[in-house]
N, C-alpha and C positions, 0 to 999 in steps of 0.2 A: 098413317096419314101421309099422303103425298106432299112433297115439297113444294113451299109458295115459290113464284120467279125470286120474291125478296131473300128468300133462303140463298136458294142457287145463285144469287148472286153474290152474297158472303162468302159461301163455301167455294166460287170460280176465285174470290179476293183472299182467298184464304183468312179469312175475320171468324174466331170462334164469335158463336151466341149458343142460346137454347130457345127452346121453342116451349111456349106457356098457352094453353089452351082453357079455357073457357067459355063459359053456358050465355048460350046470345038470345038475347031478347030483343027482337026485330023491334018492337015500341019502343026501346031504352036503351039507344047506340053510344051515350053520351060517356064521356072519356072519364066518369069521376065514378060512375058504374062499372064501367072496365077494370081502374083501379081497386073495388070493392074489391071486386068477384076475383079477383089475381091477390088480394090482402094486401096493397101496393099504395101507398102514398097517390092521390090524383098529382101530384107535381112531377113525379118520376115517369109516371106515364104520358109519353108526349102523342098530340096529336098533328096532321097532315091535312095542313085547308089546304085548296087550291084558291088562288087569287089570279086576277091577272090587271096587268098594268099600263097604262096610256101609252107607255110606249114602248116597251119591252116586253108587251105580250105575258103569258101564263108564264107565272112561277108557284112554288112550292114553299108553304112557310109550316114550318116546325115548331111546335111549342107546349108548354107544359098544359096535362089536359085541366088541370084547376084553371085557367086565364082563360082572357081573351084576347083576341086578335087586336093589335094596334096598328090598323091601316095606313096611317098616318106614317107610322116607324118602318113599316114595309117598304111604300113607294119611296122615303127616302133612301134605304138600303140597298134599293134594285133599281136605284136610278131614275126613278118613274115619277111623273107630278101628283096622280094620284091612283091609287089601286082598290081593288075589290072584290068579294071574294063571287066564283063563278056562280052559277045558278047550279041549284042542284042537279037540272037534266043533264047539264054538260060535264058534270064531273068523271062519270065514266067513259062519254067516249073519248077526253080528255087523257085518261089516265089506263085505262082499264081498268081501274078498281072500281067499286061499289062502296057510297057512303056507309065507314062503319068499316071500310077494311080499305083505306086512301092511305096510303104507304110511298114513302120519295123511294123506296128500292125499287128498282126492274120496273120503272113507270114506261106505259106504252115509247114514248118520247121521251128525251132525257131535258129535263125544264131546271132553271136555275133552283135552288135551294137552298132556301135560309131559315136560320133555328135559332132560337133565342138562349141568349148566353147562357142563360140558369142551367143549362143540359151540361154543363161543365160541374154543374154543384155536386153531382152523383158520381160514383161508381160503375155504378150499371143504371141504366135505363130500360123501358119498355116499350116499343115500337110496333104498329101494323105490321102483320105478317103479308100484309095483301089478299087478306083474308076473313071475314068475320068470323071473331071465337078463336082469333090464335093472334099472339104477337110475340115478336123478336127480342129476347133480353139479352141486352150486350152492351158493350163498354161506348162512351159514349165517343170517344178517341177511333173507334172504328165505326159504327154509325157516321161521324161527321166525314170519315175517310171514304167509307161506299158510297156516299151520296156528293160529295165535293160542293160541300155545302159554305154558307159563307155565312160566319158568324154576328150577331147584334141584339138588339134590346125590341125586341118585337112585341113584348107584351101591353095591356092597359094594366095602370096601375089606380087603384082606387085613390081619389082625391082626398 
């Protein structure tokens, strides 16, 4: 298999990972299926919304795939009054990637990057290769180091 950009750019940063491959179901992109079919905790496998923010434009938020996104906790951390996440048309020409393979490595642009503390709770994590049917396992100390990411509490948390 050819290497995704998100590879190549590990390997240009010299950050060991490996590469985990798995069976895509175009109907069933959702981050806690990912984690099935990998035998992976949904909380270890994070996922890559793109939002963007009244004032600070498109960033990139991180987060475990069992959660969801806390908009609220975003646009405080990227400085922004309030944020959103993009429409699905725009995410690829956004990013180059394709919903289901939305990856903060090797993005078209390089967009701020923020990930939710709990990526510290693991070992290794498991990340978009930029790719559907492949993602990136690697330490999470390097993931937040190729993406120069900025760390906080982005998740909702049930009341």
């Amino acid at each position: 298999m050819s290497k995704t950009n998100a590879a190549r750019l590990l390997d240009r940063l010299k950050l060991p990972y490996q590469i985990l491959e798995y069976e895509v179901d175009p109907d069933d992109l959702a981050a806690e299926s990912t984690a099935e079919k990998l035998g992976l905790p949904p909380e270890q496998v994070f996922k890559t919304l793109v939002a963007r923010g009244d004032r600070h434009g498109v960033c990139l938020a991180v987060i475990p795939g069992s959660d969801q996104l806390d908009l609220k906790a975003l646009a405080v951390l990227a400085g922004d009054r309030k944020t959103d996440t993009v429409p699905l048309k725009d995410v690829q020409p956004l990013t180059g990637y394709i919903r289901g393979g939305v990856t903060a490595l090797g993005t078209k642009k390089a967009y701020p990057v923020y990930v939710d503390e709990l990526i510290l709770a693991f070992d290794t994590i498991a990340v978009s290769a930029g790719k559907r049917g492949v993602m990136l396992w690697l330490a999470p100390q390097d993931y937040l180091a190729a993406t120069q990411a900025t760390l906080g509490a982005l998740i909702k948390h049930p009341h």
